[in-house]
C-alpha positions in Angstrom: -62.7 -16.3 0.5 -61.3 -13.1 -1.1 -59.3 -10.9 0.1 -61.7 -8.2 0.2 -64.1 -10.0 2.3 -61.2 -11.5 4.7 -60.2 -7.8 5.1 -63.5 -6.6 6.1 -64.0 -9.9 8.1 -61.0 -8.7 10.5 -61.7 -5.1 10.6 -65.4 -6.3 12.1 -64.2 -8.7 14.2 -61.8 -5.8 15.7 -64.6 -3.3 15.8 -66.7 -5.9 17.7 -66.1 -5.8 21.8 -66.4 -3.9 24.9 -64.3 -1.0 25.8 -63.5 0.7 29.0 -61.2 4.1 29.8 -61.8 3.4 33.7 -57.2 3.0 33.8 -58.1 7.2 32.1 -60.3 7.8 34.7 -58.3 6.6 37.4 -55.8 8.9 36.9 -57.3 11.4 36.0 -60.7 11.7 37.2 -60.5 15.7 37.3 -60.8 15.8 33.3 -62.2 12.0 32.2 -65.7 10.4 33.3 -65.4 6.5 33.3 -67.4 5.6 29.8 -68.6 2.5 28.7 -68.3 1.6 25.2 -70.0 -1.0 23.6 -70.0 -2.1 20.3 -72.1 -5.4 19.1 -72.8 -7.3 16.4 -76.5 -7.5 15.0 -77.9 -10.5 13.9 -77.5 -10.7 10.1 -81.4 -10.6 9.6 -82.0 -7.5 11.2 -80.6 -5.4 8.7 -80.1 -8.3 6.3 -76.5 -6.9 5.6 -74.0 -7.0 8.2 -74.1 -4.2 11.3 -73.7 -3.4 14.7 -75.6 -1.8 17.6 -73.5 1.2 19.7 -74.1 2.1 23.2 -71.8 4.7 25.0 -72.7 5.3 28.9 -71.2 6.4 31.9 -70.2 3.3 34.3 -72.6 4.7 37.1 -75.3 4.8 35.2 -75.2 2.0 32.6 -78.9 2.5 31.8 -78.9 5.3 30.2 -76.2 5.6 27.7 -76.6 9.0 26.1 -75.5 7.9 22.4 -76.8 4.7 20.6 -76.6 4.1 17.2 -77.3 1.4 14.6 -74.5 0.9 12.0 -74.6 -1.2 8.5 -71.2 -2.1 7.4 -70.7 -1.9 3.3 -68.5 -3.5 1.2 -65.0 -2.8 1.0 -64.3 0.6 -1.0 -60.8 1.2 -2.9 -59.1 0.5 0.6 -62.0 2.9 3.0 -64.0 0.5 5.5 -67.6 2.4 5.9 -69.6 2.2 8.5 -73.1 3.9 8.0 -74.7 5.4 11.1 -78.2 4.9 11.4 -81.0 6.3 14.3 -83.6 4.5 15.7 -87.4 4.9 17.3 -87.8 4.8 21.3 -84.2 4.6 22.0 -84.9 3.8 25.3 -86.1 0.3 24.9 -82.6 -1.0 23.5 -80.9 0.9 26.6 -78.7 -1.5 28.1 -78.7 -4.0 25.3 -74.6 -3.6 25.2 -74.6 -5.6 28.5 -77.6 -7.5 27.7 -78.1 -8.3 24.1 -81.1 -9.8 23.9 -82.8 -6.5 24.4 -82.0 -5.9 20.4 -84.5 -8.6 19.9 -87.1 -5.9 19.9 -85.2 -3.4 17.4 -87.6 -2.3 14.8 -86.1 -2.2 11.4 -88.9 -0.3 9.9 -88.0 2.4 12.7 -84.2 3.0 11.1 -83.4 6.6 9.7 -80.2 7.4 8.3 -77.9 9.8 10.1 -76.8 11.7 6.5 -73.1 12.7 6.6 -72.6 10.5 9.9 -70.9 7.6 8.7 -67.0 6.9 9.6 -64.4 5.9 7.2 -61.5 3.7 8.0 -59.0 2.8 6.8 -56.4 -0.1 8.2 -52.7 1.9 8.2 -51.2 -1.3 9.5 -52.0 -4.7 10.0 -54.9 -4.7 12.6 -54.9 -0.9 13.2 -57.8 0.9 11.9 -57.8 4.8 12.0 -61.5 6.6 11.2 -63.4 9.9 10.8 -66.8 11.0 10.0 -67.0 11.0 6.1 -65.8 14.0 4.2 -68.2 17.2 3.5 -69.2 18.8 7.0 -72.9 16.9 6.8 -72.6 15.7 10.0 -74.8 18.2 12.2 -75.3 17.7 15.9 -77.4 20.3 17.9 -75.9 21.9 21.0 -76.8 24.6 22.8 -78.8 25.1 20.9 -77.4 26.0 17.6 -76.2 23.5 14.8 -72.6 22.3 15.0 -70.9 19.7 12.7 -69.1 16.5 14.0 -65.5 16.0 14.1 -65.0 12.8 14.8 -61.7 10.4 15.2 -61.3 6.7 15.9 -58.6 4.7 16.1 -58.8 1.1 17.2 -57.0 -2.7 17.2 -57.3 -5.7 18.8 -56.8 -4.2 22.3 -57.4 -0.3 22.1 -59.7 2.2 20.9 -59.3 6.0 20.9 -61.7 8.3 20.2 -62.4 12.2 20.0 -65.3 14.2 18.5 -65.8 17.6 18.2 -68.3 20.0 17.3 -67.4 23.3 15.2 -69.4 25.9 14.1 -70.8 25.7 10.4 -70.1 29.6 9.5 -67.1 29.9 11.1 -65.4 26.8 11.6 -65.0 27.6 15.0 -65.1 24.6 17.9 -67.3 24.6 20.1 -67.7 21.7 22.4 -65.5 18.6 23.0 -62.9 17.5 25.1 -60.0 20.3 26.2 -57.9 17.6 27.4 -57.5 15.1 24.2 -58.4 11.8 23.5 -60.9 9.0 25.0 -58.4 6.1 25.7 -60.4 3.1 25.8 -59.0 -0.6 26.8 -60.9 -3.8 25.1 -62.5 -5.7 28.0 -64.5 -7.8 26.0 -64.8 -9.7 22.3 -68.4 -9.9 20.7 -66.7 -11.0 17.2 -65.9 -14.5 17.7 -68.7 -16.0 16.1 -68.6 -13.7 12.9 -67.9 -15.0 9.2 -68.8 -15.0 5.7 -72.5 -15.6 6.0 -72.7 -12.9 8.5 -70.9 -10.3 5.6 -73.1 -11.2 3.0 -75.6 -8.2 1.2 
């Protein structure tokens, strides 16, 4: 094993889990909805590269997350950990497939469509922290309201925590306009999905 492929090994084995901000919500519940975030593993042949399904979802109503997203993981770049962000037809038939995985069983690869400008870079700025944002260039565009808005977003994540904010600004004027007033998502790991990863699951 290199050490190229141990590093990407680890960084998604640490992406790979179950994530809850319920102790955020608890204290504050004013500002912070409980959320639900999952992040699985895809069987190798799906993509036949290694990637992940995404489900985020408020805890009372698990099924119907409002983002999913299919991610392809690429080979180590000059120290930057990409993840590519892909959509999907009929959403609605993997809803739930955080909790329940064997839902993905009926993804359709054919049905993929990149997300262009969407994917996160990472990079690890110690050992098992990983801090990401939406690749460079301001590609990233998410309607609202309406109008076009490009994503801001910001990840950081380890073995036991992952922390999250996006944003939307304004293209002309580099303006924000929606996202969270009162900082960061502060998700806790409540479950690991990555134990079974290795080599033959990185392979392209």
């Amino acid at each position: 094993m290199t050490s190229e492929s141990q590093a990407l090994l680890n960084f998604a084995k640490t992406l790979s889990g179950h994530y809850s901000n319920q102790n955020q919500a608890q204290e504050n519940p004013k500002d912070f909805a409980h959320i639900n975030i999952f992040f699985r593993p895809l069987p190798w042949e799906i993509l036949k590269s290694p990637g992940f399904y995404s489900e985020q979802s408020y805890d009372h109503d698990p099924w119907r997350p409002y983002r999913q997203g299919i991610h392809r993981l690429k080979p180590l770049q000059d120290g930057v950990f990409i993840v590519e962000n892909f959509g999907f037809a009929d959403p609605i038939r993997l809803a739930g497939a955080g909790q329940r995985p064997e839902l993905l069983n009926s993804l359709n690869p054919e049905s993929i469509t990149p997300r262009c400008g969407c994917g996160m870079h990472f990079r690890e700025i110690e050992g098992g922290h990983y801090r990401g944002e939406v690749e460079p260039g301001k590609k990233c565009l998410v309607p609202r309201d309406g109008k076009l808005t490009y994503l801001v977003s910001e990840v950081d994540v380890n073995d036991t925590d992952w922390i999250s904010r996006d944003r939307g600004f304004d293209p002309d004027s580099d303006e924000q306009r929606w996202g969270s007033e009162h900082g960061p998502l502060r998700f806790k790991r409540q479950a690991y999905f990555g134990g079974h990863l290795d080599l033959e699951w990185l392979k392209w």
